[in-house]
DRENZAMAR-571072 format. One record per residue (C-alpha): residue number from 1; residue in one letter; x negated, y, z. Coordinates in Angstrom, 1 decimal, m for minus. Example, Ala and Ser with C-alpha at 12.3 -4.5 7.8 and 13.67 -1.06 7.14 Angstrom:
% DRENZAMAR-571072
site num->1&residu->A&X->m12.3&Y->m4.5&Z->7.8;
site num->2&residu->S&X->m13.7&Y->m1.1&Z->7.1;
END
This chain:
% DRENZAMAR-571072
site num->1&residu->X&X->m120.5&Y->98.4&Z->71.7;
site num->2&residu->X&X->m118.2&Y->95.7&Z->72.6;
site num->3&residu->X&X->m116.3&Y->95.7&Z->75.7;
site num->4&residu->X&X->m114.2&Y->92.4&Z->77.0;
site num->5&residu->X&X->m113.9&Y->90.0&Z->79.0;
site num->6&residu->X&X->m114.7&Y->90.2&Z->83.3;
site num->7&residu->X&X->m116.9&Y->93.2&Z->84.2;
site num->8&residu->X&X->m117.1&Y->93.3&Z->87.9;
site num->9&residu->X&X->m117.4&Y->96.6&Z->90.1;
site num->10&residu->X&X->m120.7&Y->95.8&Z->91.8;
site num->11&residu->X&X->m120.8&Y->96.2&Z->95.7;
site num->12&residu->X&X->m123.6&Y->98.1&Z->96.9;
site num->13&residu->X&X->m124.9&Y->96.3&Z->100.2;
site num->14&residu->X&X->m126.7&Y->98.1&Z->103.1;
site num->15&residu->X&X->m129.0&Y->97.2&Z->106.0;
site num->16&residu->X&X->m128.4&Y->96.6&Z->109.4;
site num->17&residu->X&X->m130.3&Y->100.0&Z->109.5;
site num->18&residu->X&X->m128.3&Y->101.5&Z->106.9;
site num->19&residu->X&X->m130.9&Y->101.6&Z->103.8;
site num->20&residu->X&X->m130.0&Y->100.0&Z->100.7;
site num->21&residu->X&X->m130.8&Y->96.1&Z->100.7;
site num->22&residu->X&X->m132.1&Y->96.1&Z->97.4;
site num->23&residu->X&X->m133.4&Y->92.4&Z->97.7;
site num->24&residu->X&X->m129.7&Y->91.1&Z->98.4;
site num->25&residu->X&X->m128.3&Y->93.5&Z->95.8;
site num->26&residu->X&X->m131.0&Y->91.3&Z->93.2;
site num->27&residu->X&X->m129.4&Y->88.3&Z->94.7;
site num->28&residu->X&X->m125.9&Y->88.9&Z->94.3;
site num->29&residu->X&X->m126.5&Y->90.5&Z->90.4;
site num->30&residu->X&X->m128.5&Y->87.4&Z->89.7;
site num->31&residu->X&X->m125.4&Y->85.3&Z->91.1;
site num->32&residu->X&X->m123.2&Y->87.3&Z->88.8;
site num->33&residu->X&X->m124.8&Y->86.7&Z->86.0;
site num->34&residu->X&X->m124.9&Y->82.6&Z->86.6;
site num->35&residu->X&X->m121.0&Y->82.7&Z->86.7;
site num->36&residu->X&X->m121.5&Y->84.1&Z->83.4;
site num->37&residu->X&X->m119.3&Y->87.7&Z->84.0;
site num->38&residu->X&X->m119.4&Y->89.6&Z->81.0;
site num->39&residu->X&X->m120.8&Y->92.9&Z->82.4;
site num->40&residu->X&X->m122.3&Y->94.4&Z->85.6;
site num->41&residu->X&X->m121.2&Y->98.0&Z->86.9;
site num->42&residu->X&X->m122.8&Y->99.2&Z->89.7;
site num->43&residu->X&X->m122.2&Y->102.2&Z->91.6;
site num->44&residu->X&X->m119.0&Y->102.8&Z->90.9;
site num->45&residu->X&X->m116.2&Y->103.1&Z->93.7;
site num->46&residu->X&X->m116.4&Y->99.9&Z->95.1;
site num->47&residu->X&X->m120.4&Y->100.5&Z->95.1;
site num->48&residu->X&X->m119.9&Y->103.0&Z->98.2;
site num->49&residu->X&X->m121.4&Y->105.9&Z->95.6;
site num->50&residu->X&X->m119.8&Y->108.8&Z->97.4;
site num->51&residu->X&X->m122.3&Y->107.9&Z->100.0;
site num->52&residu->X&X->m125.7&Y->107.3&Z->98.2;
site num->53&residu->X&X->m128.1&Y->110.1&Z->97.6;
site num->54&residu->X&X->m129.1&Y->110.5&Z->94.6;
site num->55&residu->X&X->m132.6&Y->108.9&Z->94.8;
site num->56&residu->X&X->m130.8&Y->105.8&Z->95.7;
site num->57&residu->X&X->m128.2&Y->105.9&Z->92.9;
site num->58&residu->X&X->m130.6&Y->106.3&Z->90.3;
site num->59&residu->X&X->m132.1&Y->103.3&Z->92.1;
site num->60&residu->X&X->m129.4&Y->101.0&Z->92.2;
site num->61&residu->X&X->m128.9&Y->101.4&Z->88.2;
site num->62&residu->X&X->m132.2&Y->100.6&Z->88.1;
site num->63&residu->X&X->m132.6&Y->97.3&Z->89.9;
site num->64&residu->X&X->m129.4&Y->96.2&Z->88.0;
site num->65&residu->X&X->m130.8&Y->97.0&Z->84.5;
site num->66&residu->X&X->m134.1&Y->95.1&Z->85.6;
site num->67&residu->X&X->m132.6&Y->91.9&Z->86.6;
site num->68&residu->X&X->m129.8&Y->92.3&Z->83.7;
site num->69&residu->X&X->m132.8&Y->92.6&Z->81.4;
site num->70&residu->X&X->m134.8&Y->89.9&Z->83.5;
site num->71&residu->X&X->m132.3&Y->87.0&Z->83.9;
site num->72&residu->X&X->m130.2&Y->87.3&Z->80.0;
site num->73&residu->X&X->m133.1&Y->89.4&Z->78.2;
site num->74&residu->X&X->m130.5&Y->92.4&Z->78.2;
site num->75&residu->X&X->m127.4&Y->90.1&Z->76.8;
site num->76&residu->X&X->m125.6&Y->91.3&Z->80.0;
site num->77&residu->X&X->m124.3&Y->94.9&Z->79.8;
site num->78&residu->X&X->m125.0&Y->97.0&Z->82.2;
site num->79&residu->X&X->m122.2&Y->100.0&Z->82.8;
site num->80&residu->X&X->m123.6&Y->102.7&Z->85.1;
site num->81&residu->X&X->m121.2&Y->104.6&Z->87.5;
site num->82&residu->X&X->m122.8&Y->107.9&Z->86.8;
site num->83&residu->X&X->m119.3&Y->110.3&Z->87.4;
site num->84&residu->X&X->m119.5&Y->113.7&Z->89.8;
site num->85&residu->X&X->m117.3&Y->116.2&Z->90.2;
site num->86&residu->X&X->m120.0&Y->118.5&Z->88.8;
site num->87&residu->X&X->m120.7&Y->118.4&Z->85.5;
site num->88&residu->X&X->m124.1&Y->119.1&Z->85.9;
site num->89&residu->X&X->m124.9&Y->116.4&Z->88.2;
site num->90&residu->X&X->m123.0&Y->113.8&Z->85.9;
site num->91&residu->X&X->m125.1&Y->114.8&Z->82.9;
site num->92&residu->X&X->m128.5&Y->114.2&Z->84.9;
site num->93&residu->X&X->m127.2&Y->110.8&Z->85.9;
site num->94&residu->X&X->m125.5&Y->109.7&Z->82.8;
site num->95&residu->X&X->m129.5&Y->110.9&Z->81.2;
site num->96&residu->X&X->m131.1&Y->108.9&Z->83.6;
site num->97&residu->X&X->m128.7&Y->105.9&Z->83.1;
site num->98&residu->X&X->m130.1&Y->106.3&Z->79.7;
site num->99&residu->X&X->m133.6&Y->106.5&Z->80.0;
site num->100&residu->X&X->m133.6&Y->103.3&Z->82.5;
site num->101&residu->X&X->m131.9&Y->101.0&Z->79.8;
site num->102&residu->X&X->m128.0&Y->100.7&Z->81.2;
site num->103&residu->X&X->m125.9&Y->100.3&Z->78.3;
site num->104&residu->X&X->m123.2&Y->102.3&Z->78.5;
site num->105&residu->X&X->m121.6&Y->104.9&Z->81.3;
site num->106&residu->X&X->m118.5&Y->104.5&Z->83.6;
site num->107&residu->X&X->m117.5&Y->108.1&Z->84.3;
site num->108&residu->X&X->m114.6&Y->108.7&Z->87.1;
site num->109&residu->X&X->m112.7&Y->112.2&Z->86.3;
site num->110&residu->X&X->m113.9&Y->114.8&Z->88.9;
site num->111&residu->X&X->m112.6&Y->114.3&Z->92.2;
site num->112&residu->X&X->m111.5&Y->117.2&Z->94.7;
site num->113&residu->X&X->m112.1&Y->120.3&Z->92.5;
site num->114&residu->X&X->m109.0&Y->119.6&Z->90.3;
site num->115&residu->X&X->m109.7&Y->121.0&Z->87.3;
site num->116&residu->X&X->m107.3&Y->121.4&Z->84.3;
site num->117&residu->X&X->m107.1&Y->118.7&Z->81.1;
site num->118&residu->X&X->m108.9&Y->121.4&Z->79.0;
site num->119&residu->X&X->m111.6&Y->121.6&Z->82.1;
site num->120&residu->X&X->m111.4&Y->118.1&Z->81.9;
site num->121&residu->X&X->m111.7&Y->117.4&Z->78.3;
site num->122&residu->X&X->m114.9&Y->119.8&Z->78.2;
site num->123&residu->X&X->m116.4&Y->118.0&Z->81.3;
site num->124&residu->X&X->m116.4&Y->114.6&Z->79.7;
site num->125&residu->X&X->m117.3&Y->116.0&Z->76.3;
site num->126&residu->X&X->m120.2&Y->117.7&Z->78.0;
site num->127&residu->X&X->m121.4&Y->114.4&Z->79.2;
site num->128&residu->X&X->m121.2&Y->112.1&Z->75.8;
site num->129&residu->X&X->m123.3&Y->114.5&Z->74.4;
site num->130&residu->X&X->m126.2&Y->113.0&Z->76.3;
site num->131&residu->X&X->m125.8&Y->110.1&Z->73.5;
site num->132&residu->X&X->m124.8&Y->107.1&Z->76.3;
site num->133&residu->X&X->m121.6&Y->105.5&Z->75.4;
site num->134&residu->X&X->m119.0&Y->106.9&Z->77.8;
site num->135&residu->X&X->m116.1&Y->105.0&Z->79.6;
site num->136&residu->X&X->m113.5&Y->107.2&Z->81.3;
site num->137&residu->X&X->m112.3&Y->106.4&Z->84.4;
site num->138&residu->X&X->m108.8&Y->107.3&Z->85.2;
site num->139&residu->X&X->m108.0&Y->106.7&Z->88.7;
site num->140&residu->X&X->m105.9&Y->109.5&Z->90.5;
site num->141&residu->X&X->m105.9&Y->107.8&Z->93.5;
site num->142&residu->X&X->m108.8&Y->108.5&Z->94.2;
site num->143&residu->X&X->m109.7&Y->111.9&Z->92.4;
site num->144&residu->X&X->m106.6&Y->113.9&Z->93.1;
site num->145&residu->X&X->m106.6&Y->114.8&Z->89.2;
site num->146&residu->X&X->m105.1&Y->112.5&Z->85.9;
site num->147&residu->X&X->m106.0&Y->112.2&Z->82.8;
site num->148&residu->X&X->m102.9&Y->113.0&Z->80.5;
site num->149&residu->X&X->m102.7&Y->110.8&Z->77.5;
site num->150&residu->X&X->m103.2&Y->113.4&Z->75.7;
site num->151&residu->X&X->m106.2&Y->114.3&Z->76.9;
site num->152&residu->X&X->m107.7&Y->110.8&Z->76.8;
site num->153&residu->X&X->m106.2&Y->110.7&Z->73.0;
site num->154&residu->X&X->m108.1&Y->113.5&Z->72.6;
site num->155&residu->X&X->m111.0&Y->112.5&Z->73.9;
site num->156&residu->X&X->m110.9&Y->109.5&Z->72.0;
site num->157&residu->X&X->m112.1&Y->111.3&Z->69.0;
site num->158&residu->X&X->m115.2&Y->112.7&Z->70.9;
site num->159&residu->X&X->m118.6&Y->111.2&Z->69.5;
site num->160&residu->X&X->m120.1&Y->108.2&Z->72.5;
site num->161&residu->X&X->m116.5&Y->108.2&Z->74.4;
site num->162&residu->X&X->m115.8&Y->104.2&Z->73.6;
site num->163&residu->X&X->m113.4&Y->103.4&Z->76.6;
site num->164&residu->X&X->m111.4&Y->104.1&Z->79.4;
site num->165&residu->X&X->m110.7&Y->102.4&Z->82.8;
site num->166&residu->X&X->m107.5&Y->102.8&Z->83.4;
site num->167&residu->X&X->m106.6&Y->102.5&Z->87.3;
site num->168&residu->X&X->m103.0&Y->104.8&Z->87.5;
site num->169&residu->X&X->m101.4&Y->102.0&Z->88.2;
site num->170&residu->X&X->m98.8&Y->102.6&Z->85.3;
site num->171&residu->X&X->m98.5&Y->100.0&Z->82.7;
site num->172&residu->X&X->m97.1&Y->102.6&Z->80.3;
site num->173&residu->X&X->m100.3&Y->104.7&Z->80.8;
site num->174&residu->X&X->m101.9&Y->101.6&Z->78.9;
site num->175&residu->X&X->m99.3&Y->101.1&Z->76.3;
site num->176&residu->X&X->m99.4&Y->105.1&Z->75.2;
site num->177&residu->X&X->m102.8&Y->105.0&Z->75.1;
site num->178&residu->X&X->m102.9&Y->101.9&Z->73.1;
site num->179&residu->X&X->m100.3&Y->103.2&Z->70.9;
site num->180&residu->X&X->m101.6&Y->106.4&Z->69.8;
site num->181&residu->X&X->m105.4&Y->106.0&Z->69.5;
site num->182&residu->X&X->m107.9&Y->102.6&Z->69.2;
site num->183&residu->X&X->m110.1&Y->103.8&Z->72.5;
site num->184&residu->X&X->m111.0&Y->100.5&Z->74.1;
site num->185&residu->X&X->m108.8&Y->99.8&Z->77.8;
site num->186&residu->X&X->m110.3&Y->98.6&Z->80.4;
site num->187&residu->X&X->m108.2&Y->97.6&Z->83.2;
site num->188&residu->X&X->m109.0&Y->99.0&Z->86.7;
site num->189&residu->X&X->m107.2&Y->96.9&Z->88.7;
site num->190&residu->X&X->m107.2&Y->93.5&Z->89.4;
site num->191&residu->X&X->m103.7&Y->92.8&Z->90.0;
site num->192&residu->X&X->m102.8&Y->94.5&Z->86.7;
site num->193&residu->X&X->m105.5&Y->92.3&Z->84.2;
site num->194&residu->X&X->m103.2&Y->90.4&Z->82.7;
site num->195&residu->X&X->m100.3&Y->93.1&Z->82.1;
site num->196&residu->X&X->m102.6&Y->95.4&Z->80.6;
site num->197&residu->X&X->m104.5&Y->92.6&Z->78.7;
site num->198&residu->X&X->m101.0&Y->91.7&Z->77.4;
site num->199&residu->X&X->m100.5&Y->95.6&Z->75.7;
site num->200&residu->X&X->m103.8&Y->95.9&Z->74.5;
site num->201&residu->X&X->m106.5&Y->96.3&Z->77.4;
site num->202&residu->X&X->m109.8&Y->93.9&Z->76.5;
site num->203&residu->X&X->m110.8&Y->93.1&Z->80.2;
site num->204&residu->X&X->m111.0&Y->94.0&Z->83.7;
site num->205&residu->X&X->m113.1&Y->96.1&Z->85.7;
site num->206&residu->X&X->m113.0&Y->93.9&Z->88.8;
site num->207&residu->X&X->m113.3&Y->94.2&Z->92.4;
site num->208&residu->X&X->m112.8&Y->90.2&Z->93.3;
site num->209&residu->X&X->m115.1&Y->89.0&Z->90.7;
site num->210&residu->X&X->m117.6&Y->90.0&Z->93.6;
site num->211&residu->X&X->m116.1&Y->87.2&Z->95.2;
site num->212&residu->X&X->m114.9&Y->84.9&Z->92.3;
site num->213&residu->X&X->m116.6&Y->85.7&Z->89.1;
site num->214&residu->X&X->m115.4&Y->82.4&Z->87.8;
site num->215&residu->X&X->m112.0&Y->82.6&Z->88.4;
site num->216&residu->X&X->m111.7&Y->86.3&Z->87.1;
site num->217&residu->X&X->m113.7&Y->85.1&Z->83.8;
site num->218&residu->X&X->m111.0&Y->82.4&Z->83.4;
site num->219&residu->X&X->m108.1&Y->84.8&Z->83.4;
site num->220&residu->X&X->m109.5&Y->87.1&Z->80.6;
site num->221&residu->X&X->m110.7&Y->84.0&Z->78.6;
site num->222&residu->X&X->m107.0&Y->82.5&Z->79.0;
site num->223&residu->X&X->m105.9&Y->85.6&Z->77.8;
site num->224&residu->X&X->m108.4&Y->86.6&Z->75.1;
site num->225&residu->X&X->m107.6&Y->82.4&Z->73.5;
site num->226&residu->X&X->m103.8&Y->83.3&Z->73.8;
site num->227&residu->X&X->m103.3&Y->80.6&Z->76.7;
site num->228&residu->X&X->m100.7&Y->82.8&Z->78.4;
site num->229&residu->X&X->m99.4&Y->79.6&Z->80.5;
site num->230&residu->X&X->m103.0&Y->79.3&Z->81.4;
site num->231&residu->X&X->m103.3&Y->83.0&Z->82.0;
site num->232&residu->X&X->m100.3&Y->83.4&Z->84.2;
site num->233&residu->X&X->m100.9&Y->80.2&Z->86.5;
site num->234&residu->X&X->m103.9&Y->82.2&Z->87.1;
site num->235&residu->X&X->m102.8&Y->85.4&Z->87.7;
site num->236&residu->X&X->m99.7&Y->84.4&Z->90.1;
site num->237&residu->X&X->m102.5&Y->81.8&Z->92.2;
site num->238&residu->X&X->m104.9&Y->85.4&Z->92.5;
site num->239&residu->X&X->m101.9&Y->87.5&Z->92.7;
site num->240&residu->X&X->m102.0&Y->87.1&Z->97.0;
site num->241&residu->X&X->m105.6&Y->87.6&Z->96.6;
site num->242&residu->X&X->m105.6&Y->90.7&Z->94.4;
site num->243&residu->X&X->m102.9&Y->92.6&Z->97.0;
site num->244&residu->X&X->m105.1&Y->91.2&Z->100.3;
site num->245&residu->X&X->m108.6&Y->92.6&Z->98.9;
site num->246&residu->X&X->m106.7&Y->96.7&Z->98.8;
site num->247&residu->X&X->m105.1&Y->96.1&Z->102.3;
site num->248&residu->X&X->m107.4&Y->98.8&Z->103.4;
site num->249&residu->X&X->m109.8&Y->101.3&Z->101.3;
site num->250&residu->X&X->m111.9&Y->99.3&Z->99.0;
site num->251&residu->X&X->m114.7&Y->98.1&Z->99.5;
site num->252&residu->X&X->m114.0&Y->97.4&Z->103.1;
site num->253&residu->X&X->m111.9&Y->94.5&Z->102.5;
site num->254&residu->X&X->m114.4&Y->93.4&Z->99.8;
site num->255&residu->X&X->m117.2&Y->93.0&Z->102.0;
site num->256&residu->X&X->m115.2&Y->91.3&Z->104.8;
site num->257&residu->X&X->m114.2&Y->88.2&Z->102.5;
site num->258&residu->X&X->m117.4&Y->88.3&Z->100.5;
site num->259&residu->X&X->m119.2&Y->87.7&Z->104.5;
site num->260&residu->X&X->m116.0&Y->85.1&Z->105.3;
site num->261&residu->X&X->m117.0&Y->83.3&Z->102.4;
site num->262&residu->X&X->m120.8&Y->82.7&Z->103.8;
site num->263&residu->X&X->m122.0&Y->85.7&Z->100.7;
site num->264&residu->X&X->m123.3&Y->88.2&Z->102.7;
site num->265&residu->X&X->m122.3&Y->91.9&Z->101.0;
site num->266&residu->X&X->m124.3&Y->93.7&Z->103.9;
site num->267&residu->X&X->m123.0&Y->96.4&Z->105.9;
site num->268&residu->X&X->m120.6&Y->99.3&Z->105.2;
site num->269&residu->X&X->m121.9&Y->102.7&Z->105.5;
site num->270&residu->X&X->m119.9&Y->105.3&Z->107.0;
site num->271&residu->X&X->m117.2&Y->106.5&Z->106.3;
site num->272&residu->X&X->m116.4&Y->103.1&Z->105.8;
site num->273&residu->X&X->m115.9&Y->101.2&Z->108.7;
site num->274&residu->X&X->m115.5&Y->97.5&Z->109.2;
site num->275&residu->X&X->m112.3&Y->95.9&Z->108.6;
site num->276&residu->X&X->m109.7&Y->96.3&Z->111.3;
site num->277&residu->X&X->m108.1&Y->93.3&Z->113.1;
site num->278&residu->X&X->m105.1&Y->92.6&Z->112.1;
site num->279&residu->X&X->m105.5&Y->93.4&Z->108.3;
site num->280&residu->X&X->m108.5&Y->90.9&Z->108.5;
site num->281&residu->X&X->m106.7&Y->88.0&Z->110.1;
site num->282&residu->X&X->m104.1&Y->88.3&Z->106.8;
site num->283&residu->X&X->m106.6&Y->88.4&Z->104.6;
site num->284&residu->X&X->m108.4&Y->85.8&Z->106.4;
site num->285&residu->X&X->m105.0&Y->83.8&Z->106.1;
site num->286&residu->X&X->m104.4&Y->84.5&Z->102.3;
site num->287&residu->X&X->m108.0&Y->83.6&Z->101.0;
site num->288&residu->X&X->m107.9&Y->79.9&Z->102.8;
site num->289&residu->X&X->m104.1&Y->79.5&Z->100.8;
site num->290&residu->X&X->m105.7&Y->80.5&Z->98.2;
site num->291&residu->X&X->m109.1&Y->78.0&Z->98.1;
site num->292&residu->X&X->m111.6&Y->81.5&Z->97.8;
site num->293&residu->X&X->m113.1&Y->80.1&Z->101.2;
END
């Protein structure tokens, strides 16, 4: 399996009554997929999953795969968020990932529990052995734990583990990686597509392509056709934008410009909260500059 180009990190929208709006989750896939973005990933970080049950999860894959498989006749990936901090839990919905048609697996390292790189080596091997391509996620932030590069080097050579999203922020993360083993690198954030792209990394996992699919599918195609002017008057006009979209958690900020820009992401469900003034009105401010509104 091939992995390139602009993936974007689906947002999960919610009702006014806090239920999964599955009709304008439809809508906004189906508008993905007429930007022409490479790949679809729901559920993952920016898709609130810390805060769906697990009928809804399974869901949420679901409705992606079928309009994936309704609008392109399956020609648009589908990568499942389907990481837990129990290993058990993460098999069942990497299996079900399987069994509803996504294409591959987006796996986040096991958050809070902290377990060791041999811990995590066996979780992630535990997982691949359901047969689904597996992508890491690295993201420390978030999880409290990293992947060494010698783990992920490691894992490399484990049967169904095809990539890793690499979100530590550390461009020599990408370039040891890229050096030592041929595991596909994804980049994890936004601001940091065209650095990694430039050391090896075939795409971006992307939180703005909610937003801009077009413009985040002209960067990796400037970079992928060696247009590196091209590529870097993009990346510096986005740069503002990348930095305004993380000025509080994500997806918070997200779904605020997304509902600025007249596409309506639906609520937030707690913990996350709506944006807070004065980090909206910069935002608000950096997205006009910009043109995203």
């Amino acid at each position: 399996m091939e992995l390139r180009g602009a993936m974007t990190a689906l947002v999960t929208p919610f009702t006014a009554t806090g239920e999964v709006d599955i009709e304008m989750l439809r809508a906004h896939v189906k508008r993905q997929i007429e930007a022409g973005i490479d790949a679809l990933v729901p559920v993952g970080t920016t898709g609130e999953s810390p805060t769906l049950t697990h009928d809804e999860h399974r869901r949420v894959i679901e409705v992606v795969v079928e309009v994936a498989r309704d609008q392109t006749g399956g020609m648009t990936p589908v990568i499942a968020g389907t990481g837990s901090n129990s290993t058990h839990e993460a098999v069942a919905m990497t299996r079900h990932a399987k069994d509803c048609g996504a294409d591959a697996a987006l796996v986040v390292a096991p958050y809070y529990n902290k377990p060791t790189q041999e811990g995590l080596y066996r979780h992630y091997s535990t997982i691949a052995d359901v047969g689904l391509p597996i992508i890491l996620y690295n993201i420390p932030g978030r999880c409290g734990v990293e992947l060494t590069v010698d783990t992920v080097v490691r894992l490399s050579d484990v049967n169904h583990v095809i990539a890793i999203k690499e979100a530590t922020g550390k461009l020599d993360v990408a370039s040891e990686i890229a050096s030592r083993c041929g595991l596909t690198i994804l980049s994890g954030d936004d601001s940091l597509t065209l650095p990694l792209m430039s050391v090896g990394a075939t795409g971006v996992i992307s939180v703005l392509a909610n937003l801009l699919p077009e413009r985040i599918k002209a960067l990796t195609t400037a970079v992928e056709s060696s247009d590196f002017d091209a590529a870097r008057k993009l990346h510096l006009e986005l740069f503002p934008v990348f930095k305004a979209i993380f000025l509080e958690t994500n997806p918070i900020p997200i779904k605020a410009a997304m509902h600025l820009a007249g596409l309506d992401s639906g609520m937030l469900r707690l913990p996350m909260c709506p944006m807070s003034e004065g980090p909206l009105a910069k935002m608000t401010q950096v997205l006009t500059s910009a043109g995203a509104l």
